[in-house]
C-alpha positions in Angstrom: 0.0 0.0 0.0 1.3 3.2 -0.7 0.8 6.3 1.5 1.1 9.5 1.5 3.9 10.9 3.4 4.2 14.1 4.7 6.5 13.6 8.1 9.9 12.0 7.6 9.3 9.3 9.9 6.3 6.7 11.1 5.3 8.7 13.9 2.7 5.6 14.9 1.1 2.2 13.2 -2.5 1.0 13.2 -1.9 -2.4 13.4 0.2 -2.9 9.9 -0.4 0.5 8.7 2.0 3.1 9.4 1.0 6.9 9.9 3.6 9.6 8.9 2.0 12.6 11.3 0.6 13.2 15.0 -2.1 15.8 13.8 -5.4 14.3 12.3 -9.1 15.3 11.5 -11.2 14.5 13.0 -14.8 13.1 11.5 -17.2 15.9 11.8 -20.9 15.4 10.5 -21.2 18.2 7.5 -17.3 19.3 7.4 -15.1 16.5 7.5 -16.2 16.2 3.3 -13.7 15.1 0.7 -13.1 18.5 -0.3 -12.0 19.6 3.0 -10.4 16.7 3.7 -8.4 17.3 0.7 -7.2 20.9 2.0 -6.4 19.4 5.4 -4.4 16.5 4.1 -2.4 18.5 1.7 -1.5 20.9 4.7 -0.2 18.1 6.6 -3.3 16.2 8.4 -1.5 12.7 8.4 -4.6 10.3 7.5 -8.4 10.9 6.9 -11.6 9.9 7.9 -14.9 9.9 6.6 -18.0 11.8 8.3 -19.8 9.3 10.9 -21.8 7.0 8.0 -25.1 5.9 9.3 -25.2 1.5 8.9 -28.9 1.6 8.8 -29.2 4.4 5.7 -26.5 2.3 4.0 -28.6 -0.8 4.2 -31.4 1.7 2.8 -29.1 3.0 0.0 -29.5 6.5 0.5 -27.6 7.9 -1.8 -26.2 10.8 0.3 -24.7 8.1 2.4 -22.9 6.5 -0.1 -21.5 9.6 -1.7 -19.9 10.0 1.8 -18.0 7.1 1.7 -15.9 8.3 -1.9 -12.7 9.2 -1.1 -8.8 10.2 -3.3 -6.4 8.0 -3.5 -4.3 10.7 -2.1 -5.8 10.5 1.0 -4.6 7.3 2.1 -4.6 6.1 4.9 -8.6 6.3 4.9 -10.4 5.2 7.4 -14.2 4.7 7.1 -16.6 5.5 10.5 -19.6 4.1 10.9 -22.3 4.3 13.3 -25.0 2.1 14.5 -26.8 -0.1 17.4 -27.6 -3.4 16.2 -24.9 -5.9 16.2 -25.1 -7.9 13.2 -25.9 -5.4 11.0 -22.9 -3.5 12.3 -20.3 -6.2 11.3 -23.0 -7.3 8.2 -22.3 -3.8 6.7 -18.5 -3.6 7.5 -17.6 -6.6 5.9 -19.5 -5.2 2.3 -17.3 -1.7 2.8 -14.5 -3.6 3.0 -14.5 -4.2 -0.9 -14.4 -0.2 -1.0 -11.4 -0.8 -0.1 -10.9 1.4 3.3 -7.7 1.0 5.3 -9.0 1.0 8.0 -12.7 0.6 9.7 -13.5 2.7 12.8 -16.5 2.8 15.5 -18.4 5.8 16.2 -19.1 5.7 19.8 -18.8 9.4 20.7 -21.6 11.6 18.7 -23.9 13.0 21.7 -26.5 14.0 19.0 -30.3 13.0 20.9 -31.5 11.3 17.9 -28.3 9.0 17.8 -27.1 8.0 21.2 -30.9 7.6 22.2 -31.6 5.1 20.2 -28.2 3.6 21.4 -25.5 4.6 18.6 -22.9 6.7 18.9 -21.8 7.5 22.6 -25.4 5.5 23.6 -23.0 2.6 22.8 -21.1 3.3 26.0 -23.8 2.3 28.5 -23.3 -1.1 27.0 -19.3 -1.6 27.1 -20.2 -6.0 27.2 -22.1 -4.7 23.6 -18.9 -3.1 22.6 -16.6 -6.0 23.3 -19.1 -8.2 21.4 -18.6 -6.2 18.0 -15.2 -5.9 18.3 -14.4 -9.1 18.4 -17.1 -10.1 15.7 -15.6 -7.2 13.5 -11.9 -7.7 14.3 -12.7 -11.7 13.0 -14.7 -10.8 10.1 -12.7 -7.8 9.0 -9.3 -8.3 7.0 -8.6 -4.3 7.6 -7.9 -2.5 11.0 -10.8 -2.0 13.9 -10.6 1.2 15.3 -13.0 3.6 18.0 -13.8 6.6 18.8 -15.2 7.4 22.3 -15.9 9.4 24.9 -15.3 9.2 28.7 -19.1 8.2 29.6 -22.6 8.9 29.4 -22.3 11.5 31.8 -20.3 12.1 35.0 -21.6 9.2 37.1 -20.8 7.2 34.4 -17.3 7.5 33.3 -16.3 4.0 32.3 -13.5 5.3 29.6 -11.0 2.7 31.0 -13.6 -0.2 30.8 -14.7 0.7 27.8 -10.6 1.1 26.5 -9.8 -1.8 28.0 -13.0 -3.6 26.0 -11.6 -2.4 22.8 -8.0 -3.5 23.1 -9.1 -7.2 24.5 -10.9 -7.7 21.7 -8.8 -6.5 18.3 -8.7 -2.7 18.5 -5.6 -1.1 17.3 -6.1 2.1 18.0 -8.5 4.4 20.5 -9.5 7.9 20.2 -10.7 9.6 23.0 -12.8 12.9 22.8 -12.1 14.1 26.5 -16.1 14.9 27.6 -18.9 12.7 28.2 -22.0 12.6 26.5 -23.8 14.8 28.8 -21.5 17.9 28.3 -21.8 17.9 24.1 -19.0 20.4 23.9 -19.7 22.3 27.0 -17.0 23.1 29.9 -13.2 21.8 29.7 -12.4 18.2 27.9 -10.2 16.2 30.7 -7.1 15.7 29.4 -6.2 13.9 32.5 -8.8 11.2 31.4 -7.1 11.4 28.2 -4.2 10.3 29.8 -5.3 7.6 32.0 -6.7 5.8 28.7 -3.2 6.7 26.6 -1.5 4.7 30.6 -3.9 1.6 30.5 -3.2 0.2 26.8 -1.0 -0.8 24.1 -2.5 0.2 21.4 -2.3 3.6 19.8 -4.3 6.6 21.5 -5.5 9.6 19.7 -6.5 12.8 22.2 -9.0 15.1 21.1 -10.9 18.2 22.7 -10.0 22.0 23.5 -7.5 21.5 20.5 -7.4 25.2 19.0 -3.9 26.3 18.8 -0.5 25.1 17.8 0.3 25.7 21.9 -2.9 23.3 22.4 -1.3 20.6 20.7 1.6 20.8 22.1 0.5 21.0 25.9 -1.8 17.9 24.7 0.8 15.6 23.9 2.7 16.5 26.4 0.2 16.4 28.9 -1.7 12.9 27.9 1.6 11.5 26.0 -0.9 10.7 23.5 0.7 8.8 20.0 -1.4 11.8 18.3 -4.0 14.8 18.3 -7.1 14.5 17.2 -8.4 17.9 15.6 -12.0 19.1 14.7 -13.8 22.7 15.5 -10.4 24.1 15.9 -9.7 23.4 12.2 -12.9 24.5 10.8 -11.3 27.7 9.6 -7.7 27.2 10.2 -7.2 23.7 8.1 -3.6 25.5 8.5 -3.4 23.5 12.0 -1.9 20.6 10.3 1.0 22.5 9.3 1.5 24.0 12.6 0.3 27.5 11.6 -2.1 29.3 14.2 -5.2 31.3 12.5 -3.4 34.8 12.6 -0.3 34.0 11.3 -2.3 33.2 8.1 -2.0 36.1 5.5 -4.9 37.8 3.4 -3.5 36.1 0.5 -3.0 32.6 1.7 -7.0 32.6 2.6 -8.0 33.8 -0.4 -5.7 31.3 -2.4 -7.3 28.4 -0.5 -11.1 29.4 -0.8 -10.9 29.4 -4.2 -9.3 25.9 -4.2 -11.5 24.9 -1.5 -14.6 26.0 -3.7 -13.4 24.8 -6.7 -13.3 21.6 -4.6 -16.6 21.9 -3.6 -18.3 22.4 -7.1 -16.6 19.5 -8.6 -17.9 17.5 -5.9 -21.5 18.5 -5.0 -22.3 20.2 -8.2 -25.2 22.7 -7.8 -25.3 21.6 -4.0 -21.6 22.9 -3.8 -22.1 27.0 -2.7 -25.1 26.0 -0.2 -22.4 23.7 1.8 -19.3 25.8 0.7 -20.6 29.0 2.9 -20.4 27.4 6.4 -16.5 26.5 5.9 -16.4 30.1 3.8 -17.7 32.1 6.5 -15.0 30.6 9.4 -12.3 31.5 6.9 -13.0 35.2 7.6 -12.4 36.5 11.1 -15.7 38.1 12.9 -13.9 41.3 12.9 -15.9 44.5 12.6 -14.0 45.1 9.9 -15.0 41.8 7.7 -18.5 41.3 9.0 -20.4 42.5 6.3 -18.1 40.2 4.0 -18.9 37.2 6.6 -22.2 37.9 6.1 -22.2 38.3 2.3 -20.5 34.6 1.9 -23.1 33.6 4.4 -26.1 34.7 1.9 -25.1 34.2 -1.5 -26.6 31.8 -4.0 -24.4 30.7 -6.9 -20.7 30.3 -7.1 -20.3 33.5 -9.7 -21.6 35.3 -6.4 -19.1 33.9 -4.2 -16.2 34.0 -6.1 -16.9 37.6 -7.0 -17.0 38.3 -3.4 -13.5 36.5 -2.6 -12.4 39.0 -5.9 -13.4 42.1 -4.1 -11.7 40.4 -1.0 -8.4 40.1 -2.4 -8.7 43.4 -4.4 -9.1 45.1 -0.7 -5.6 42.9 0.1 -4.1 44.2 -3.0 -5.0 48.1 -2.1 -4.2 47.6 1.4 -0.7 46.2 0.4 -0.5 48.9 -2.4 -2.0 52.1 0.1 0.1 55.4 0.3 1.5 55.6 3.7 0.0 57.9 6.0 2.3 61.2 6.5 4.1 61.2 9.5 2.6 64.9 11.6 4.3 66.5 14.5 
């Protein structure tokens, strides 16, 4: 298999599969799309994964499932995510996506969303860690490719069962964890524990992944050396600043390097959704622009326009502002 590399060395394995990098996006329903995970890879993101992928709509061949699930060659490793709460159709639909031809095949058992972990998906999967040790080791038996998972530390605080639930994965064929440092019950609300982070990252062999409260370069840094995690897991703090993965904080970015990647970033998006592309281009093209003063009426103009000759004439304008500004008369100096 051939991978792209974009550190000098393997900075961890999953399982047989070596990763070149310690920064990675993370899967976020509605961003973590081929075309932004082709920006993030090509700025250093060191392996990708697809958004959560329901098994139940792929059963039902939904077609917005499926196109979820395509994926660049470049982007290897890929790792698929799916989610789901009955067991045999769980490993039933792993072992068909395995003739996609992932790399790797991991667990959703972190999204908080009601309307998932309710109906006991996603993090509901945590109440059950027995459950979870039963489709690991069906899928690590069935499955040719890796078995990852993504978790949380509980349900809520009375229930933090992160190591049981750790220690569940790695007894029965997991090769790597990622831990998202909140419980269910908090969503993203107050700080993620690190320390927990760490306590998972202590109790196994396997690779850990720490995610959570990851917004700066200084973030990742004081993670991994906090948790000693194998790598960082990065989602809302690269929604944005895709310039994370090369170790480049949001204000060090220039005018021009924004503007170069919107239009790559849209051109991106209209190759892969087609008319669909501006509608789901203006929530990534809106966090590109700081909510200055200064740049909320452009903010707000990405925000509302309809067709891609809209939005790329208002990135022109934008980077005919940059040009003046770079191009402006210098005030004169007064007494």
């Amino acid at each position: 298999m051939q991978f792209t590399n974009h550190a000098s060395r393997i900075t961890f394995s999953v399982r047989d599969i070596p990763i070149f990098g310690d920064l990675i996006l993370a899967p976020m329903d509605g961003f973590s799309d081929l075309p932004f995970r082709l920006i993030c890879r090509e700025l250093g993101s060191a392996m990708s994964y697809t958004e959560f992928v329901s098994v139940d709509e792929l059963v039902g061949k939904v077609k917005k499932t499926h196109r979820k699930l395509r994926f660049d060659m470049s982007e290897k490793p890929m790792t698929f995510q799916i989610y789901g709460h009955d067991e045999d159709r769980l490993v039933e639909v792993a072992a068909r996506l395995e003739a996609l031809e992932p790399d790797i095949l991991d667990l959703n058992m972190g999204c908080w969303v009601n309307s998932v972990s309710n109906r006991g998906a996603g993090a509901g999967l945590l109440r059950e860690p027995q459950k979870i040790a039963r489709i690991f080791q069906r899928l690590t038996h069935t499955l040719k490719i890796p078995v990852t998972g993504k978790i949380r530390l509980g349900w809520d605080d009375a229930t933090r069962n992160y190591l049981t639930v750790a220690k569940a994965l790695e007894d029965n064929g997991a090769s790597l964890i990622a831990v998202h440092g909140r419980t269910k019950a908090q969503a993203y609300k107050g700080d993620a524990d690190w320390d927990a982070i760490a306590e998972v990252k202590a109790a196994v062999k396997i690779p850990v992944l720490g995610s959570g409260d990851v917004k700066t370069v200084d973030d990742i840094d004081r993670m991994k050396n906090h948790t000693q995690v194998d790598g960082v897991m990065i989602g809302r703090g690269a929604i944005g600043n895709p310039w994370i993965f090369s170790r480049k904080d949001r204000d060090a970015v220039t005018r021009a390097e924004k503007i170069t990647l919107m239009k790559r970033h849209l051109a991106l998006n209209i190759g892969f959704y087609g008319d669909a592309a501006v509608v789901l281009f203006r929530k990534h093209a809106a966090r590109y622009i700081s909510d200055s003063d200064a740049e909320r009426d452009l903010r707000l103009a990405m925000l509302t326009c309809e067709t891609p000759d809209q939005l790329e004439t208002i990135i022109d304008e934008y980077e005919t502002d940059s040009v003046r500004a770079k191009h402006a008369s210098p005030l004169p100096v007064t007494a």
